[in-house]
Residue, then its C-alpha position, 0 to 999 in steps of 0.5 A: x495474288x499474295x496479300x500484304x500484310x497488315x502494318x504492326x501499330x505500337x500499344x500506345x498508339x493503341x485506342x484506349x476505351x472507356x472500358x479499359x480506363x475504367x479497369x486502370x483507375x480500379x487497379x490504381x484505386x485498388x494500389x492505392x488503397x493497399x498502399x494506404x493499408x499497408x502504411x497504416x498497419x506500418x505506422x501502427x506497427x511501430x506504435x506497437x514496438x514502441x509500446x513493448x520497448x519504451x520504460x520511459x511514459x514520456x518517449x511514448x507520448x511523444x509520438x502519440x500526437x505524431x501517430x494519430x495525425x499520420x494514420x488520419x491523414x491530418x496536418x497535426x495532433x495534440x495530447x491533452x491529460x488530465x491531472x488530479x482535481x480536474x486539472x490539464x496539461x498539454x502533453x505533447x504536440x505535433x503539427x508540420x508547420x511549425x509556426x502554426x504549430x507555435x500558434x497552436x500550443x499558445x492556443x491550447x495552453x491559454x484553453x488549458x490555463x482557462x479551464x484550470x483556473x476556472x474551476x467549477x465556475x465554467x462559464x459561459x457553459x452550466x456549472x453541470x458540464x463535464x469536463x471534456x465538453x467543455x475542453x473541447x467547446x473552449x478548443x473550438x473558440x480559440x482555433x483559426x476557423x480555418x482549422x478543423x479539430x477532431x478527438x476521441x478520449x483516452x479511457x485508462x479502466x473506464x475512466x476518461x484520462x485525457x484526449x487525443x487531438x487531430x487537426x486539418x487545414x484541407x476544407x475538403x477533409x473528411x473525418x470518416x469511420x474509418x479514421x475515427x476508429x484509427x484515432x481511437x486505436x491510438x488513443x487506446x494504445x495510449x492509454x495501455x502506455x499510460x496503465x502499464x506505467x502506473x503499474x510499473x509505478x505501483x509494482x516498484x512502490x509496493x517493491x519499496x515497501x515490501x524492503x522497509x517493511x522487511x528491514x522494520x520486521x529484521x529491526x523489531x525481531x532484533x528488539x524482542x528478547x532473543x531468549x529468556x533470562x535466567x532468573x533464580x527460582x523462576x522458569x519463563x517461556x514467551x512467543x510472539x506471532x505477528x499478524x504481519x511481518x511488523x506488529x504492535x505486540x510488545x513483550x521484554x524481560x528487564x533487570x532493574x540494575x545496569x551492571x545486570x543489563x549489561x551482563x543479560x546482554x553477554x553470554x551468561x547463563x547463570x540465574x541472577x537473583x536481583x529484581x526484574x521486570x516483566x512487561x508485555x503490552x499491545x499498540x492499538x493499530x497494526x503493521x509499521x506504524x504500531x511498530x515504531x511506537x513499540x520500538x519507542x515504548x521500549x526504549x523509554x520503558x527500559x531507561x525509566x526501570x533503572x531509575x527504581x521506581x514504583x510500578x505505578x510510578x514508572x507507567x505514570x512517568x511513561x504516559x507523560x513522556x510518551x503522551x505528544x507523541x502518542x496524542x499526535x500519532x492517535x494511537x494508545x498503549x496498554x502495558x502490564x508492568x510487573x516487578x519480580x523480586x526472587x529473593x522474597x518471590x513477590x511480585x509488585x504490578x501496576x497496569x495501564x488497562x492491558x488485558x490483566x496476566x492469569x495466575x494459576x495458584x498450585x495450592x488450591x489450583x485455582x486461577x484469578x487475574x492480576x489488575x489494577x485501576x489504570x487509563x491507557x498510556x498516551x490517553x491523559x497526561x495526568x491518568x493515576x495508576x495503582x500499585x499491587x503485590x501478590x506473594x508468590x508460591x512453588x509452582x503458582x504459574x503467570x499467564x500473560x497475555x495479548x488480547x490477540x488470543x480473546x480476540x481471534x475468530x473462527x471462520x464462522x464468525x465467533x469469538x474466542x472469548x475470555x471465558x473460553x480463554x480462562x478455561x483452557x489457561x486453567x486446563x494446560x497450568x494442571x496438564x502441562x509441566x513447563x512453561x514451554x509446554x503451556x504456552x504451546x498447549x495455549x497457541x495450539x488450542x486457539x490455532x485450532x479454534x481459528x482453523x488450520x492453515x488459516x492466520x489470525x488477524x491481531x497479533x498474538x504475544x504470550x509469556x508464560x512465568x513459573x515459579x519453580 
């Protein structure tokens, strides 16, 4: 007798057991949980992209709050940040209810109104609280009890600039490790928007300044004399090095006569024998500022040669024109003004406290220092200034000079010196011919006092005059 075969059952009339429900639930935990993984790492994945793509700060932190309540599962997110002097803004806000969302900004904004205005008063908290203890305690007083608020701070350098929001309305909400670090992940990427900005800012700004400082540089390069003037029975040699691409160094050759202006501005090369002046002086301070007032100083001095004053007359008029502006700048002025006349080969100068020029005299080979009694230009409106005259010989050699060469260091921490100074001034007016060929001896010799390949730290001016 054959046997019948036993009747096929459909699987879903199958039993289920309590095992095999329990392998389904894990699968669906575990599907679960990939897709939870898998839209976070999307959602901060696009954070990322944001990050590298927007130049704008503020498209960025408009999905910050967006982000934050996304990847915690919450209903919304706010950004709060901090401005200069403890002040606050509500930066942005996302919720996705928009009337509790309305309701939420009026909330915050009359929180951050309160703090603002406070100041340090804070009360009912202790004077002593810090500033997001008491955000956040003010928060959590205006908020409907109903609404559960967690944040983390956004720390740009170690430094708290803001904090990041999220808000819950589920009573069965938990706030997690996990979606604490997922918060702070956001946060964090938020504060390398807010850096990078900054950065762009500083980067742009120092852009900016690098281009007026090299217009300043071109415009005062302009305004030293491109060469020296020919002038009869006179050989002249000058250099001026800056310590930055702008100085406070001044140096000009004058002549005393506007026909002879105008014509030392032409292509002539013929030595004139009417008067001129020599002048070199140095603005306390460095860079833009002390530029300008060299700029300044100029223009004022080569009006007030023409009118033929005294020396002494012509740096007492230009103290008192140039004292407001100087007074209110804080910065001073010291000038050596001298006169050379090279028909009787005198030379007449006053001096407003510069370093006083070295003439080395040929027929006794010896050296002394040109000065007279006189305050700094913009100190005193009412500061006197002395005249003086010495009559010049065949080969007697004027050294003038900025206090950038005393002043210069070497790497262990010495000073050049004005005695030092003085010895090697005497040293190249014996060995050298020219002017030119002294004042490359002279920055050649404190170059190697300072160090090869390293920069001095004033201003070093020089012009070296020469009777021939």
């Amino acid at each position: 007798m054959t046997a019948l075969p036993f009747p096929h059952q459909p699987s879903s009339a199958r039993q289920i057991t309590p095992d095999t429900a329990s392998v389904l639930a894990l699968k669906e935990l575990v599907a679960s949980v990939y897709r939870e993984q898998t839209k976070v790492q999307n959602l901060l994945s696009s954070l990322g992209f944001a990050l590298r793509s927007f130049n704008n700060l503020n498209q960025f932190l408009e999905l910050t709050p967006l982000m934050a309540a996304r990847v915690t599962d919450a209903d919304g997110g706010a950004l709060i940040l901090y401005k200069p002097h403890e002040q606050l803004s509500l930066a942005h806000l996302h919720f996705q209810d928009a009337q509790i969302s309305q309701e939420i900004r009026q909330q915050l904004e009359s929180v951050i109104t309160q703090v603002n205005t406070s100041g340090l008063t804070r009360q009912p908290l202790q004077a002593t609280v810090s500033l997001p203890d008491y955000l956040d305690y003010h928060i959590r007083q205006v908020l409907n009890p109903s609404l559960q608020s967690y944040c983390t701070p956004v720390l740009v350098k170690n430094i708290e600039r803001g904090r990041l929001y999220v808000f819950s309305r589920p009573p069965e909400y938990e706030w997690t490790s996990t979606r604490r670090k997922l918060l702070q992940l956001v946060a964090d990427q938020t504060a390398v928007a807010i850096a990078n900005n900054e950065l762009t800012l500083e980067l742009r700004s120092k852009e900016r300044q690098d281009r007026e400082l090299e217009i300043a540089s071109d415009i005062q390069s302009r305004l030293l004399p491109r060469k020296c003037p020919k002038i009869q029975g006179v050989e002249l040699a000058a250099k001026c090095r800056t310590a930055n691409r702008v100085g406070g160094d001044y140096y000009d050759f004058i002549p005393t006569n506007y026909d002879q202006l105008r014509s030392n501005q032409s292509t002539e090369t013929v030595p004139t024998s009417v008067p001129w002046s020599i002048v070199i002086g140095d603005v306390m301070g460095k860079g833009v500022p002390a530029g300008l007032i060299m700029t300044m100083t100029r223009g004022m001095l080569r009006a007030e040669v023409l009118n033929r004053h005294t020396p002494s007359h012509i740096l007492q008029h230009l103290n008192r024109v140039m004292y407001a502006d100087l007074d209110n700048s804080h910065r001073f002025v010291t000038l050596f003004y001298a006169e050379y006349n090279p028909m009787s080969r005198i030379l007449s100068y006053s001096n407003a406290a510069h370093n006083p020029p070295i003439i080395w005299q040929a027929a006794n080979r010896q050296i002394f220092v040109l000065d007279t009694k006189g305050m700094l230009i913009g100190l005193d409106p009412d500061s006197e200034y002395e005249d003086a005259q010495i009559q010049l010989q065949s080969h007697d050699t004027i050294v003038y000079y900025t206090d950038g060469f005393t002043d210069a260091m070497n790497q262990n921490g010495e000073r050049f010196g004005e005695e030092r100074w003085r010895d090697i001034v005497h040293q190249s007016c014996q060995k050298c011919q020219s002017p030119q060929e002294i004042l490359d001896y002279l920055f050649f010799e404190v170059q190697q006092f300072i160090g090869v390949g390293n920069n001095n730290s004033d201003d070093m001016t020089l012009v070296v005059m020469k009777i021939a």
